[in-house]
N, C-alpha and C positions, 0 to 999 in steps of 0.2 A: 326875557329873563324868567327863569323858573326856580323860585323859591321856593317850591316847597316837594319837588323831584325828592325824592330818597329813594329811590330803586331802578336802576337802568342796566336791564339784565340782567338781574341776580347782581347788578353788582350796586353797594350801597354807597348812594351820594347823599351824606348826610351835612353840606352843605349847597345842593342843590345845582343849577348847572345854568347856560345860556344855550341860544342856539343863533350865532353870529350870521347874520348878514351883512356886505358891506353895498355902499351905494359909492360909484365913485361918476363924479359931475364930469362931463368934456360934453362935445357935439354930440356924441353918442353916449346919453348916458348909461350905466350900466351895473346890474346889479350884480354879485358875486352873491352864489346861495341865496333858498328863499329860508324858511323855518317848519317847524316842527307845529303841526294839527293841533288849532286852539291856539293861535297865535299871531293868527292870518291878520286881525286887527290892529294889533300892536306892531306887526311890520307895517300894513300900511300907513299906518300914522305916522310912524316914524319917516317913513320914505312921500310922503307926501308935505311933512313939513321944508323938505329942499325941494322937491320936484312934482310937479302932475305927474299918479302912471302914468297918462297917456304918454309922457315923454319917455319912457324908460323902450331903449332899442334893442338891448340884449341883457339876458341872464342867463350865467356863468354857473353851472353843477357841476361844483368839483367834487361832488360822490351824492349815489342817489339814495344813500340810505335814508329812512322817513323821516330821521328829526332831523334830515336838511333841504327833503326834500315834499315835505308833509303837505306843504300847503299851494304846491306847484300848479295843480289843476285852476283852484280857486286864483290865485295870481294870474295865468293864462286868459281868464275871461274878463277880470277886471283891464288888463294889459296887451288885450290879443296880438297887437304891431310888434311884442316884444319878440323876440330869436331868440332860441335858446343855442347855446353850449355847451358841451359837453365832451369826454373823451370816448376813441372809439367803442371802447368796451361797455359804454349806457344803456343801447339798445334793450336789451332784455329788461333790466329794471325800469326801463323809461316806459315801456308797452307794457308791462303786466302792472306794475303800480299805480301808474297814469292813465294808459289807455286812449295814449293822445293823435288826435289827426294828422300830427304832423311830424316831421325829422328836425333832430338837431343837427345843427352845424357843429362837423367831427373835428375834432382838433389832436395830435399827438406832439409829442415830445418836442419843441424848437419852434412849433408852428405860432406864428404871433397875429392879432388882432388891431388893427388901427380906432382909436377911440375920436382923434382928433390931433391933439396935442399929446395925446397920452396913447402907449399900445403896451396890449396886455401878452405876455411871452406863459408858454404854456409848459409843462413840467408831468409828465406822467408816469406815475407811483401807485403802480397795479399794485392789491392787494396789502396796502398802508392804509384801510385795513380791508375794502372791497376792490373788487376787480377793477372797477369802472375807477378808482381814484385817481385823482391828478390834483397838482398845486397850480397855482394862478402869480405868474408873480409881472407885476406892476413895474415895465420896467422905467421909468421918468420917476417915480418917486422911493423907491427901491423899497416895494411891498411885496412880502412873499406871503401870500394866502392859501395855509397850509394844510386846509384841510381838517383831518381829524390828529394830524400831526402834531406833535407841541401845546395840544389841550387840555384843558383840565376843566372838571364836572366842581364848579365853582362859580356860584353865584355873587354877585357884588354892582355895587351901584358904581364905581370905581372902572376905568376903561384899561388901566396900564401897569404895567406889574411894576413899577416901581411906585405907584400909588396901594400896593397892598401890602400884606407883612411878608416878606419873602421866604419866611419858615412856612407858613401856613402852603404857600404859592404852590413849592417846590415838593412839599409832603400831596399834595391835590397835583402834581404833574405825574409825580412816580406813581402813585394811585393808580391816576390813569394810563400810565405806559404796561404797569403789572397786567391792570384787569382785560385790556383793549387789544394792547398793541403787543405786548410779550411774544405772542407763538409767531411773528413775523421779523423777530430781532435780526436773522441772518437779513433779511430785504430790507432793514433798515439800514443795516452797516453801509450794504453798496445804497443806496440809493445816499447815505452824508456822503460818501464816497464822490458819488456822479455830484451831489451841487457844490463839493468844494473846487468839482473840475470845471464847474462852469462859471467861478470866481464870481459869482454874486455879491455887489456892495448893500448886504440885505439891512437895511433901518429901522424895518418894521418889521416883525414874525406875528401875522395874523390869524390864528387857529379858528375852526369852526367852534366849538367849546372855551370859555373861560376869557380871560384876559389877553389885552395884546400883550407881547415881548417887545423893547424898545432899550430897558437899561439892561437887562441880565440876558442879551439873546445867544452870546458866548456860553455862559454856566448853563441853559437847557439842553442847548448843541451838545455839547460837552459830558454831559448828564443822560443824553440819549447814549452816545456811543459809548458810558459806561454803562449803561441796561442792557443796551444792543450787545455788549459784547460778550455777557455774562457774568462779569468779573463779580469775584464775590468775597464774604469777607469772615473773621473768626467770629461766626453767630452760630445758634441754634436754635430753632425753631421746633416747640413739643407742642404738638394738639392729641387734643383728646376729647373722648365724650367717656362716661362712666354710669354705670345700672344702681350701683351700691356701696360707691367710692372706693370701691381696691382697685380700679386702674387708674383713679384720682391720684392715691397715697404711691401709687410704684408712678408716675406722672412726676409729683413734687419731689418723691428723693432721687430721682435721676434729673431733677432741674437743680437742686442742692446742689451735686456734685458738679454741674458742668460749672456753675456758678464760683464753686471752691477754686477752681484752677483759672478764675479771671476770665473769663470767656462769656459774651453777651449772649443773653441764653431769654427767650417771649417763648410762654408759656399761654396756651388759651384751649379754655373751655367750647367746643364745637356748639353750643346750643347758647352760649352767653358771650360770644366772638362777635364781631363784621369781618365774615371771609373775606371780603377786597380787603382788608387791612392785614389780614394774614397771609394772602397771596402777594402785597407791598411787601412784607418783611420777609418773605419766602425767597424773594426775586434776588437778594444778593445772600443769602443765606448758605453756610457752608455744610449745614447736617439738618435737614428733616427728620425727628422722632413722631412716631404715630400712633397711641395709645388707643384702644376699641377691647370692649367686652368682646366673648362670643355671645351672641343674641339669634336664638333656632335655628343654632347652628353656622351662622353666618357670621359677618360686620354687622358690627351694630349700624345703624341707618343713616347716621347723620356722619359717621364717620366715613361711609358708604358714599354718601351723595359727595362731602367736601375731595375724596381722591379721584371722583370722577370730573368735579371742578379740575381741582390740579393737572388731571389726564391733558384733558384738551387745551391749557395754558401753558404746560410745563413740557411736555414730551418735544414736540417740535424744537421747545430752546434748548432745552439739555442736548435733543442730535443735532440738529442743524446747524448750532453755533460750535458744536466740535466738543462740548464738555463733557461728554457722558463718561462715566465712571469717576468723575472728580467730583460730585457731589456725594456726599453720604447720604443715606437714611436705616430705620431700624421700625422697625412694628414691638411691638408691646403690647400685654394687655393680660387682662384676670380671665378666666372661666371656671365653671360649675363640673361638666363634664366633659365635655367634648373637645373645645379647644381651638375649632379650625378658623377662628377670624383673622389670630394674627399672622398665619401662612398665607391667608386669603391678602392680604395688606401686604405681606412683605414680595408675593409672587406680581404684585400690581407696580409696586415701587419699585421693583425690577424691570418690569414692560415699559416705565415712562424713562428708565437711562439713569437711575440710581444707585451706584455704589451700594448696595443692601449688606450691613451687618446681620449675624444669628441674629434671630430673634429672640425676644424674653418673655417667658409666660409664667402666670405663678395661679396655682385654681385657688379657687373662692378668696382666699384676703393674705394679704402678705404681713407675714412674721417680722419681728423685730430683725432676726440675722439676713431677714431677707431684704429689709430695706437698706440694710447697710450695703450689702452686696449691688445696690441700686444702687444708691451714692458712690460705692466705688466705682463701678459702671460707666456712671454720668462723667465722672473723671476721666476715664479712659477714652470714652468720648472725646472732650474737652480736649484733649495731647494729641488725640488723629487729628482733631480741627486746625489744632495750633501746626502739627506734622505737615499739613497739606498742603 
């Protein structure tokens, strides 16, 4: 349990996170994931109140990223009789992070593990969200141990999501589907695709991250393959950063007017935002506006760094999932003299698969007639969104 995590990638967990392990008891007992460096104590305590390591026969890496696979080394020497698992694609992560003497036992897609009473059937989901990923799913008790799938960077004393508030749950799922798993949405579709073809009587959804699934495992399913698909909805999403608030003021009256024609319209300041929270309202959003001074001649910086965010989240989902030209966007912004940030923005939000309207610029501070002209603007906006 890590309560007091807020930043995991540039992206903000400002309710903090877990890093799930499970212990599951038979003749061979066996652990699924170890945890995240600085935490190696608090696993083994936990996993010693049911069992001695010395008893634990195998450990299950279903992805070797460090916050699951952090403390693997230190577990090895505490547990040496233990076997490890993994899928074929480990190898490289497992030698340069670890450094270990030994090979894991390779498992792919079908290939199953006898526990005792219990055998674990294996699932493999390259690049959900590293190469090496795969689910583990349990099959005598019908547990599907998903990985970094279905998680959420959500701390809580609580094990099940019908023991938490279900708004908070699913606002910390989308979170982390935006910030994580976005630029993978085409490989999410087929792989709901493949476990609905392998009719799985799934009871349990156990994610590496956050709480189990047991009463809502339907609504995340469901919830992925409306992220996954891209579907999106009558919103508008305006960011901005501002030098000496005239791309502030052309900002709020192009939010006026989307506002006037009914249309959900998040407005945020780039220096007094949480970008994971704007890349969450981004992900079904039907028009991106992007507000930047010119600043020495360029984007201003922060406006700079958040479409470089956007780049590497967004571009793969707008082509891959087939939407490209169906999302809008528009650059905007004030300048002095020169002018060239907001071609610079609008030539970028063209590169990621955005529908680009003209752009609007107005030098140094906008006029009364000119704000009206903004607010009509934001209207017309508003009627392409409603159009789409």
């Amino acid at each position: 349990m890590d309560w007091t995590l807020r930043d995991f990638h540039g992206y903000t967990t400002s309710r903090g996170t877990t890093y799930n392990a499970y212990l599951i008891i038979d003749e061979r007992p066996t652990l699924i994931d170890v945890v995240k460096r600085g935490f190696f104590d608090e696993l083994v305590f936990n996993i010693e109140e049911v069992i001695p390591l010395r008893e634990l026969k195998y450990v299950v890496l279903n992805h070797m990223e460090p916050d699951h696979t952090g403390v693997l080394t230190q577990m090895l020497k505490e547990a040496p009789q233990a076997e490890l698992v993994a899928s074929q694609r480990c190898e490289p992560a497992l030698s340069k992070y670890h450094k270990l003497d030994r090979q894991a036992l390779k498992v792919k897609t079908g290939d199953e593990l006898l526990l005792g009473s219990r055998k674990l059937r294996f699932i493999e989901v390259p690049m959900l969200h590293w190469p090496d990923s795969m689910m583990t799913y349990l099959v005598d008790e019908d547990i599907l141990f998903s990985s970094d799938a279905f998680g959420q960077h959500l701390a809580t004393a609580t094990r099940f999501d019908d023991q938490c508030d279900l708004e908070v749950l699913m606002y910390e799922a989308a979170n982390y589907y935006a910030n994580i798993i976005l630029p993978y949405s085409s490989l999410v579709l087929n792989k709901l695709n493949e476990l609905e073809k392998l009719q799985l009587n799934i009871k349990l959804l156990a994610p590496g991250h956050g709480v189990i699934w047991r009463a809502h495992i339907t609504d995340i399913v469901e919830s992925y393959k409306y992220w996954a698909s891209a579907s999106s909805t009558n919103k508008v999403v305006i960011v901005y950063d501002t030098m000496w608030g005239s791309t502030e003021q052309m900002a709020k009256a192009v939010m006026e007017g989307v506002a006037n024609e009914g249309v959900e319209v998040q407005l945020y300041h780039l220096r007094k935002s949480e970008w994971s929270h704007i890349i969450k309202e981004l992900m079904d959003a039907k028009a991106l506006l992007v507000g930047t001074p010119t600043l020495n001649n360029t984007t201003f910086p922060t406006v700079a760094g958040f479409l470089n965010h956007v780049r590497g989240l967004f571009t793969r989902y707008l082509k891959r999932v087939g939407v490209e030209k169906k999302r809008f966007a528009l650059a905007f912004g004030s300048y002095g003299w020169s002018g060239e940030a907001v071609k610079e923005v609008g030539k970028q939000l063209e590169e990621m698969g955005f529908e680009v309207l003209p752009p609007l610029s107005i030098q140094y501070l906008p006029l009364r007639e000119e704000i009206r002209s903004l607010v009509e603007f934001g209207r017309k906006v508003a009627e392409k969104v409603k159009a789409a």
